[in-house]
FIFIKOL-967683 format. One record per residue: y, z, x negated of N, C-alpha, C in turn; residue number from 1; residue in one letter. Coordinates in steps of 0.02 Angstrom, whole numbers, plus 50000, padded with zeros to 5 digits. Last residue first. Layout:
<nodes>
NODE  n_north   n_up  n_east  ca_north  ca_up  ca_east  c_north   c_up  c_east    k  r
NODE        Y      Z       X         Y      Z        X        Y      Z       X  NUM  a
...
</nodes>
This chain:
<nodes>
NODE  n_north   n_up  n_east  ca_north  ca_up  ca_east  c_north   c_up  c_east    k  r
NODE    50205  49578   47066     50156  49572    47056    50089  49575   47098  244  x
NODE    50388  49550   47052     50335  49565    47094    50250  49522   47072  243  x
NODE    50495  49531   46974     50430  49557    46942    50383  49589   47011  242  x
NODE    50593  49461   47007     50591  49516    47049    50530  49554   47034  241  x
NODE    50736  49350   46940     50664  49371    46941    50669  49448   46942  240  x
NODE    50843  49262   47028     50839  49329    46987    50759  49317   46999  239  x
NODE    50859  49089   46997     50833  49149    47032    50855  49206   46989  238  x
NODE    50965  48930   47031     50945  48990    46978    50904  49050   47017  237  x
NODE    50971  48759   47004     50940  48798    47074    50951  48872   47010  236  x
NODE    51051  48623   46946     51015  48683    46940    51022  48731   47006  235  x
NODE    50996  48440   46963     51048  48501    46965    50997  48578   46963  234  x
NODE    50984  48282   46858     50959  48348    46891    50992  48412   46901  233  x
NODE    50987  48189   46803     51003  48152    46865    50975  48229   46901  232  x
NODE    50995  48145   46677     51054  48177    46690    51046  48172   46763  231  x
NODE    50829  48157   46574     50878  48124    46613    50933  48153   46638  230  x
NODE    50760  48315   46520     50760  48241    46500    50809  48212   46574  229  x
NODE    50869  48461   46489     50798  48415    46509    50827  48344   46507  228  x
NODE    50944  48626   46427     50924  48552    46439    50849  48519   46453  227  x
NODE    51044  48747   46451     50982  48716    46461    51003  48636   46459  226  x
NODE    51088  48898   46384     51084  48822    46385    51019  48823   46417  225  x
NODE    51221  49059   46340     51148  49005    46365    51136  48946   46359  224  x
NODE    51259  49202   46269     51281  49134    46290    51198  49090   46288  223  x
NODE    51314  49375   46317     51252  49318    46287    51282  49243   46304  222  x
NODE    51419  49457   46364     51365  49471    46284    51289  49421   46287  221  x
NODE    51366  49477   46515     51429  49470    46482    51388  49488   46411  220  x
NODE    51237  49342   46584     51262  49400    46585    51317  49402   46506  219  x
NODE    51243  49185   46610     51232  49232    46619    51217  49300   46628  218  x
NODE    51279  49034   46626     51343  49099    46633    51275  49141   46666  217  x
NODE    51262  48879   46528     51233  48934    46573    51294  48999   46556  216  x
NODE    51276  48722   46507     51295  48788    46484    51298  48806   46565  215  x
NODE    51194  48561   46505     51234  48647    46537    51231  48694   46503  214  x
NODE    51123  48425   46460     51143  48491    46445    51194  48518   46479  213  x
NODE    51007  48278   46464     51068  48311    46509    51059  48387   46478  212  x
NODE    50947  48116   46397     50930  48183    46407    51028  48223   46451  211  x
NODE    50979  47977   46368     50917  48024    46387    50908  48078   46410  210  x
NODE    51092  47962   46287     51108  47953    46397    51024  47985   46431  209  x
NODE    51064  48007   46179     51102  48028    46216    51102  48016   46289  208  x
NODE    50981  47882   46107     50956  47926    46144    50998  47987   46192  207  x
NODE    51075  47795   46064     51061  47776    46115    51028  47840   46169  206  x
NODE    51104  47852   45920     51175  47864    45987    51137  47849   46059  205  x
NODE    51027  47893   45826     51019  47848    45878    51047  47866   45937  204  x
NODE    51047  47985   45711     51050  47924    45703    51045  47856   45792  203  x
NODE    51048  48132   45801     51005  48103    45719    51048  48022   45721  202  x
NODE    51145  48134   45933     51065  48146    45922    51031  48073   45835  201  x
NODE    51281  48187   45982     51231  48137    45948    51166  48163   45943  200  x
NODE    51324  48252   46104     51357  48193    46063    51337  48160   45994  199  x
NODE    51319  48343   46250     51280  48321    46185    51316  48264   46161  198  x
NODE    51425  48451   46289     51423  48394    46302    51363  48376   46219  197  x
NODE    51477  48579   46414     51413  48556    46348    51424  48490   46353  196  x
NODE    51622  48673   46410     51602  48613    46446    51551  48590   46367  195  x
NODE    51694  48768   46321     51662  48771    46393    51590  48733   46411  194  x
NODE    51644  48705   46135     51684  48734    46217    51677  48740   46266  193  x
NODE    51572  48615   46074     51559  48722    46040    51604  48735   46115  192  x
NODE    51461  48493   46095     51517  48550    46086    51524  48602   46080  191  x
NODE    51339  48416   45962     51362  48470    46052    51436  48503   46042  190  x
NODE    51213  48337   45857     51278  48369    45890    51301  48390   45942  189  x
NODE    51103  48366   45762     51116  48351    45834    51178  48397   45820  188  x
NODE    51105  48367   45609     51108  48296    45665    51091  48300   45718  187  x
NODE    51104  48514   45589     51167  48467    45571    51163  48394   45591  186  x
NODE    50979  48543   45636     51009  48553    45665    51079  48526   45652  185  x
NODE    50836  48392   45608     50876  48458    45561    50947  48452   45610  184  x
NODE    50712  48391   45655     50766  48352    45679    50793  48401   45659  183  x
NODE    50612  48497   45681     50597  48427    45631    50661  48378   45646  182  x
NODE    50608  48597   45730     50659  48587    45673    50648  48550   45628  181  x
NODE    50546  48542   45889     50541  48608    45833    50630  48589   45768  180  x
NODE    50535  48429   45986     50550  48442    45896    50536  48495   45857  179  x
NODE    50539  48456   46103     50467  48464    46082    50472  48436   46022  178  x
NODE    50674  48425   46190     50634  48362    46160    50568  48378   46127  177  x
NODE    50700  48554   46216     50689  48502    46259    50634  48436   46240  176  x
NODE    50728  48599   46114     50650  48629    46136    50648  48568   46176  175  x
NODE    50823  48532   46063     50769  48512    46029    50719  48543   46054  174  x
NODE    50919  48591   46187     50888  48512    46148    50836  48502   46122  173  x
NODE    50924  48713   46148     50886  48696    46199    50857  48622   46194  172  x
NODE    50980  48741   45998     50907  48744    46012    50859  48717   46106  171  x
NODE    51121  48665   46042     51065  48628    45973    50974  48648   46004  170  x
NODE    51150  48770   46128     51132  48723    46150    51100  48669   46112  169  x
NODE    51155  48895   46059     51080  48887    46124    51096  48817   46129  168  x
NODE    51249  48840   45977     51179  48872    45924    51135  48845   45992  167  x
NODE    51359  48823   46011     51349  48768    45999    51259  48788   45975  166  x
NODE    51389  48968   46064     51394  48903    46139    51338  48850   46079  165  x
NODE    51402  49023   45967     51345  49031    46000    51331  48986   46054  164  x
NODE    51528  48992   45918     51471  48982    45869    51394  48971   45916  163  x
NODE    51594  49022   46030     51592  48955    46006    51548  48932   45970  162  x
NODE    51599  49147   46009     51585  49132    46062    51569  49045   46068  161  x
NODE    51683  49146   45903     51608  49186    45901    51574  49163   45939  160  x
NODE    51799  49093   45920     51750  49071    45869    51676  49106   45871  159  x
NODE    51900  49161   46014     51845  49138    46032    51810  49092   45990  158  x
NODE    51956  49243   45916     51945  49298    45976    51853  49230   46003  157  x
NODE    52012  49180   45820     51970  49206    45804    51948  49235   45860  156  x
NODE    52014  48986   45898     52058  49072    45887    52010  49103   45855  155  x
NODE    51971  48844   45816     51950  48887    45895    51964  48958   45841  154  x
NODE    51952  48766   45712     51997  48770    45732    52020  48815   45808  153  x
NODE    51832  48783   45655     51875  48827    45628    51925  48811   45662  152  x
NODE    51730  48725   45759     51735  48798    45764    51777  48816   45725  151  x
NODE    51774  48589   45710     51786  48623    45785    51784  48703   45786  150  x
NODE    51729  48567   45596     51789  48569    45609    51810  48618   45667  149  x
NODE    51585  48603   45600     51611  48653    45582    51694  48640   45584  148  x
NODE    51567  48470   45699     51566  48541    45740    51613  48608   45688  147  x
NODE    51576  48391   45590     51631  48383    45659    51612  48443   45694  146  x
NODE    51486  48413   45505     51553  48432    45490    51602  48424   45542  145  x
NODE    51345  48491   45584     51395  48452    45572    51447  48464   45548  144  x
NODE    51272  48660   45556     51303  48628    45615    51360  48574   45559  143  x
NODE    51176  48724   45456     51167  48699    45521    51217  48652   45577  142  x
NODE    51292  48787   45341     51208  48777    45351    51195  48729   45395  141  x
NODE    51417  48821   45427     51390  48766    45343    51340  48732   45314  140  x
NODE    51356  48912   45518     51384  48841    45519    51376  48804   45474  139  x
NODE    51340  49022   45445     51257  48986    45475    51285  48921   45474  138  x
NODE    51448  49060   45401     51427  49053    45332    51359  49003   45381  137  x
NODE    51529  49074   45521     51551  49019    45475    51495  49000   45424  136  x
NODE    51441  49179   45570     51469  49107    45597    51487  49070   45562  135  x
NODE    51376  49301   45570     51415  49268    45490    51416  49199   45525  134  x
NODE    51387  49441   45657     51365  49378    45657    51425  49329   45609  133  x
NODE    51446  49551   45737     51422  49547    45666    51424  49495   45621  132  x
NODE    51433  49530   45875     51496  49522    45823    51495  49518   45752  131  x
NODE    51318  49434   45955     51302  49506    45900    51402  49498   45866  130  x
NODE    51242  49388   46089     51314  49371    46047    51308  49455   46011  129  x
NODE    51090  49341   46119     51138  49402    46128    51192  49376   46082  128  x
NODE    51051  49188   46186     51047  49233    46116    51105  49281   46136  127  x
NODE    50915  49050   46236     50956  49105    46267    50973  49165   46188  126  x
NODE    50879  48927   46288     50901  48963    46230    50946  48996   46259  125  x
NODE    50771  48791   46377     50816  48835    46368    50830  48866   46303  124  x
NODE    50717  48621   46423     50729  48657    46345    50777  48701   46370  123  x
NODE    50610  48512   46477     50654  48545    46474    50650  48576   46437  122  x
NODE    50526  48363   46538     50545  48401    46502    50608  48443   46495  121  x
NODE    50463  48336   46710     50524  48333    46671    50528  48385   46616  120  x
NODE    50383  48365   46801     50379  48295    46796    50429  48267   46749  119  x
NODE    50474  48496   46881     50408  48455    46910    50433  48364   46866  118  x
NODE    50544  48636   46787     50539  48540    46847    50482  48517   46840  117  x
NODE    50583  48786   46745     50550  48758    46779    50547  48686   46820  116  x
NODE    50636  48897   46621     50651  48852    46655    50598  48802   46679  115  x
NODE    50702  49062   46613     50655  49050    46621    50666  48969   46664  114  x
NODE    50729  49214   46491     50780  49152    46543    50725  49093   46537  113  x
NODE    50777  49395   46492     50721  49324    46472    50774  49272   46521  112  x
NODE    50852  49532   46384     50865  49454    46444    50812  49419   46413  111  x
NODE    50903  49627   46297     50864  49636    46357    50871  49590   46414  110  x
NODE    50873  49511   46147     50906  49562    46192    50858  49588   46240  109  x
NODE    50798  49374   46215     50823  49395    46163    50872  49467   46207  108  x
NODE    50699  49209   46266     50713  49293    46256    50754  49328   46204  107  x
NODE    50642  49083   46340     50692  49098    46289    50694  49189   46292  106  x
NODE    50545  48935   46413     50571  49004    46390    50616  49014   46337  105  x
NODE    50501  48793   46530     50507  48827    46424    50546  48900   46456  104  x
NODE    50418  48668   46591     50435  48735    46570    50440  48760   46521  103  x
NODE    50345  48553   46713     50351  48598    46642    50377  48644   46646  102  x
NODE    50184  48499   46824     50234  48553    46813    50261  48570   46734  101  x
NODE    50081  48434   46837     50161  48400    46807    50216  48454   46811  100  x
NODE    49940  48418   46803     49970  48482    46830    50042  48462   46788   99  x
NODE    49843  48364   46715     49831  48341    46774    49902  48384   46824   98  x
NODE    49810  48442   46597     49868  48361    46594    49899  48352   46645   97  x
NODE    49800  48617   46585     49795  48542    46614    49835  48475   46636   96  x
NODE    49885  48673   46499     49833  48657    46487    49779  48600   46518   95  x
NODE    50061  48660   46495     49970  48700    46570    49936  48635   46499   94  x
NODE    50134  48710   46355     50110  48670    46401    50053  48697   46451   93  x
NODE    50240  48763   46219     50191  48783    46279    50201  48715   46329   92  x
NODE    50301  48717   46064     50312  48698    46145    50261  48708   46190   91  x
NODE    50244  48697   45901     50216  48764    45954    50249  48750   46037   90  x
NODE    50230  48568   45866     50292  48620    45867    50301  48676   45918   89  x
NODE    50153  48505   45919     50151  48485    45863    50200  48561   45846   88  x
NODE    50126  48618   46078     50114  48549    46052    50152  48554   45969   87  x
NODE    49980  48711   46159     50031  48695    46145    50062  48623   46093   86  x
NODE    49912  48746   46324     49920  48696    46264    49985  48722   46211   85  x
NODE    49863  48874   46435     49914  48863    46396    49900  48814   46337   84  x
NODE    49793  48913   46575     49779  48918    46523    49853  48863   46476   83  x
NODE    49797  49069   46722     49821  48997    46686    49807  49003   46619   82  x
NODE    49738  49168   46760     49698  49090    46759    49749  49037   46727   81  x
NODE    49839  49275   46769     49797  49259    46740    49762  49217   46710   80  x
NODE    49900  49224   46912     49950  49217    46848    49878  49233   46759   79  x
NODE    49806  49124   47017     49820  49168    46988    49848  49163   46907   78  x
NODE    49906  48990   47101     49859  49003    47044    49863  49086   47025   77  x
NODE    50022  48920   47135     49963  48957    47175    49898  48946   47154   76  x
NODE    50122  48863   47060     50057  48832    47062    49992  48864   47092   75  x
NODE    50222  48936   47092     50227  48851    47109    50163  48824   47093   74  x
NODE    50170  49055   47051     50214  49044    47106    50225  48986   47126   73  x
NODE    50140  49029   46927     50072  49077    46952    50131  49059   47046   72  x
NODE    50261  49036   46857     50216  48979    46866    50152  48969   46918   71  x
NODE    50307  49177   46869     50324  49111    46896    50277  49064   46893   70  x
NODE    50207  49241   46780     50209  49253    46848    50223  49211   46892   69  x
NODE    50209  49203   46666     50138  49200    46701    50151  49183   46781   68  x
NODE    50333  49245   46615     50315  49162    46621    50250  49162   46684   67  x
NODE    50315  49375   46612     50344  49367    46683    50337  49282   46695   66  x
NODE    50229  49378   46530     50212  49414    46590    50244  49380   46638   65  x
NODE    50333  49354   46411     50252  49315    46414    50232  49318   46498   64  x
NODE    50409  49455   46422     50433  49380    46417    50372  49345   46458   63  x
NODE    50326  49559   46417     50366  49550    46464    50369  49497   46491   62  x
NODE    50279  49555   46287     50241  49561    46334    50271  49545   46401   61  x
NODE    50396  49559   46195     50353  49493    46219    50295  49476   46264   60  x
NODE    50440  49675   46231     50484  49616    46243    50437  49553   46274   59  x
NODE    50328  49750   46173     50366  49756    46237    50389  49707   46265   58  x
NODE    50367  49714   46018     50312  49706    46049    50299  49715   46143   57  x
NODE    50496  49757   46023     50463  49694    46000    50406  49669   46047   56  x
NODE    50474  49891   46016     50527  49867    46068    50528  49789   46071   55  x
NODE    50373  49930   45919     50367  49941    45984    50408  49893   46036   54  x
NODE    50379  49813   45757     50416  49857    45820    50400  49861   45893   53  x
NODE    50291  49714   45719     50297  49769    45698    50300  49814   45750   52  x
NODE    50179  49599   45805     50250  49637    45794    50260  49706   45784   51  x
NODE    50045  49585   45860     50074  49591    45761    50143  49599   45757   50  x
NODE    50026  49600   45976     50022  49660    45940    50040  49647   45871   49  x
NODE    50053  49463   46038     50120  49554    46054    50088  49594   46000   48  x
NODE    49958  49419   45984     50014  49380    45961    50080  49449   45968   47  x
NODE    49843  49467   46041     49858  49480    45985    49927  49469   45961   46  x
NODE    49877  49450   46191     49895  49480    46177    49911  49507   46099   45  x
NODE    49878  49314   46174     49936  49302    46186    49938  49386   46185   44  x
NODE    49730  49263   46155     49765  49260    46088    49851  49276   46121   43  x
NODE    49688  49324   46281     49673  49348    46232    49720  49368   46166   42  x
NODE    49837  49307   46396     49775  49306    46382    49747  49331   46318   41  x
NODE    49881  49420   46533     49894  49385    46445    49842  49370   46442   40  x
NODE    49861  49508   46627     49861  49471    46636    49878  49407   46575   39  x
NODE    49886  49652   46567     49804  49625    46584    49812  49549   46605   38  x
NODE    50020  49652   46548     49962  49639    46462    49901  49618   46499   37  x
NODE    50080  49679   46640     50079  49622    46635    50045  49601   46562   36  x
NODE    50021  49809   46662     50011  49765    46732    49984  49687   46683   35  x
NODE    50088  49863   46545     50014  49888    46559    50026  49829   46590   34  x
NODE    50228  49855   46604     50212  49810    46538    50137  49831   46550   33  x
NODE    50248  49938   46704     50236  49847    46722    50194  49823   46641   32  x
NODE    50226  50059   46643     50174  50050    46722    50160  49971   46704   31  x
NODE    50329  50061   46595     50279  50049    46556    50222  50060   46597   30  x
NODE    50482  50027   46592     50428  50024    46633    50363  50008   46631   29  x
NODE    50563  50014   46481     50564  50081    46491    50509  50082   46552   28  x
NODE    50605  49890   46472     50555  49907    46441    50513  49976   46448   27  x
NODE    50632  49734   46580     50623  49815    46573    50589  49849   46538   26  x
NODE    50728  49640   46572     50668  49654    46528    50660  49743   46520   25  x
NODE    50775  49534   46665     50795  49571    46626    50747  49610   46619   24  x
NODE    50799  49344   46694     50739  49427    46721    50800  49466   46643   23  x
NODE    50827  49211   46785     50819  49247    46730    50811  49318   46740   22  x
NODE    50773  49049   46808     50741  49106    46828    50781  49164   46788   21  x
NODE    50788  48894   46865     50812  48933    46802    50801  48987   46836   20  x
NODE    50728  48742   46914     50736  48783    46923    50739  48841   46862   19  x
NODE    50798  48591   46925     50788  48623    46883    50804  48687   46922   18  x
NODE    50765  48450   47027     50811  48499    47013    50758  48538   46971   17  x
NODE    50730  48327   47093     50780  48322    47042    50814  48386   47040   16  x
NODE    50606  48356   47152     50600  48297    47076    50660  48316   47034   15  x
NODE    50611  48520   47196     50603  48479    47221    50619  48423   47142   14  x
NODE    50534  48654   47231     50551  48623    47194    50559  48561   47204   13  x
NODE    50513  48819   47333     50513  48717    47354    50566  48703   47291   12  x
NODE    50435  48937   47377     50476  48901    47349    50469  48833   47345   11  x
NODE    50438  49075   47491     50389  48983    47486    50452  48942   47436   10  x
NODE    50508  49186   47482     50448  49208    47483    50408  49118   47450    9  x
NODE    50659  49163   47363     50611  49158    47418    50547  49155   47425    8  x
NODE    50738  49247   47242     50707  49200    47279    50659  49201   47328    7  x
NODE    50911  49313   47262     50845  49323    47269    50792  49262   47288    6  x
NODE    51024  49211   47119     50975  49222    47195    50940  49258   47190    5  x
NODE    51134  49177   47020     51071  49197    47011    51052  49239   47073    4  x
NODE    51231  49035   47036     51242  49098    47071    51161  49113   47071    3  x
NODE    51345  48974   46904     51272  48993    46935    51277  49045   46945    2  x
NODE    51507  48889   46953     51471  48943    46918    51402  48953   46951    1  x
</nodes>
């Protein structure tokens, strides 16, 4: 199981590990959210202000803020100065080629989840488990007929939980890979149980040994993922400490 750390003053990333950050999103601290809007950049604050909802708009200031921050930590850089690419399918990038650091994000609820390798694509997803939630009817939509087997045959207690194992881990994949939803979610396949296992990808079985997925444990009412390119990488996790 991931044991989410205080991290350390000098961090050390090293080729074959993935560092996973995850913060909880204070909204009610409206000292930090001020802090972390001056540090946004232009088009990243417009982007918080066209959300309708206050608690929206908060969120993504946060989210956004606290990305700054980490990175602003392995690249001893002010969190400000960094500038942001993005690619065919909106996937954030440094802006400079020259700078092998990646990284992706995820938010939802009151949880960000934050992933960091030197020299390696990666892909998180992070989603509050809602009970509400029409699982069968998204499945039909989105997930294989070998997955929607799988989820009708899993109890009703843990079909929900199943639905969502198989959802972050479709979407970490494809952030991973910098698809967007150009690779329609019924041709990547994954397990819906404990244990992530990717098991196809569109038509080319080969690309599988490419890439590596986990399921993440972290907090009760959400289910996680991550993935990055090769299988040859372990996970490091932090608490994020919004020190500014």
């Amino acid at each position: 199981m991931l044991i989410w750390r205080n991290p350390p003053a000098q961090l050390q990333l090293q080729p074959t590990e993935l560092h996973l950050w995850l913060a909880e999103l204070p909204r009610q601290n409206i000292a930090l959210v001020h802090q972390l809007r001056q540090i946004l950049s232009l088009d990243e604050q417009a982007r918080a202000d066209r959300f309708y909802f206050e608690k929206d708009r908060l969120r993504f200031t946060l989210a956004r803020g606290g990305l700054r921050l980490i990175l602003s930590r392995y690249l001893s850089q002010p969190a400000a100065a960094l500038q942001f690419r993005y690619g065919a399918y909106q996937k954030p990038a440094l802006a400079d080629p020259a700078e092998p650091l990646c990284f992706n994000l995820a938010h939802s609820g009151e949880l960000a989840l934050y992933a960091v390798a030197w020299n390696r694509e990666v892909g998180v997803d992070l989603e509050q488990i809602r009970a509400d939630c029409d699982c069968e009817g998204i499945a039909s939509r989105f997930f294989s007929a070998q997955e929607q087997q799988e989820l009708a045959q899993l109890s009703p207690e843990l079909r929900i939980q199943g639905f969502f194992n198989g959802w972050t881990r479709k979407e970490a994949t494809l952030k991973a890979m910098g698809q967007g939803l150009s690779l329609p979610l019924d041709q990547l396949e994954v397990s819906l149980t404990e244990e992530a296992q990717l098991r196809r990808i569109g038509w080319q079985p080969d690309q599988i040994s490419q890439w590596g997925l986990s399921n993440l444990q972290v907090e009760t009412g959400y289910a996680a993922a991550v993935a990055a390119a090769g299988q040859d990488w372990q996970i490091t996790g932090w608490q994020m400490d919004w020190a500014i």
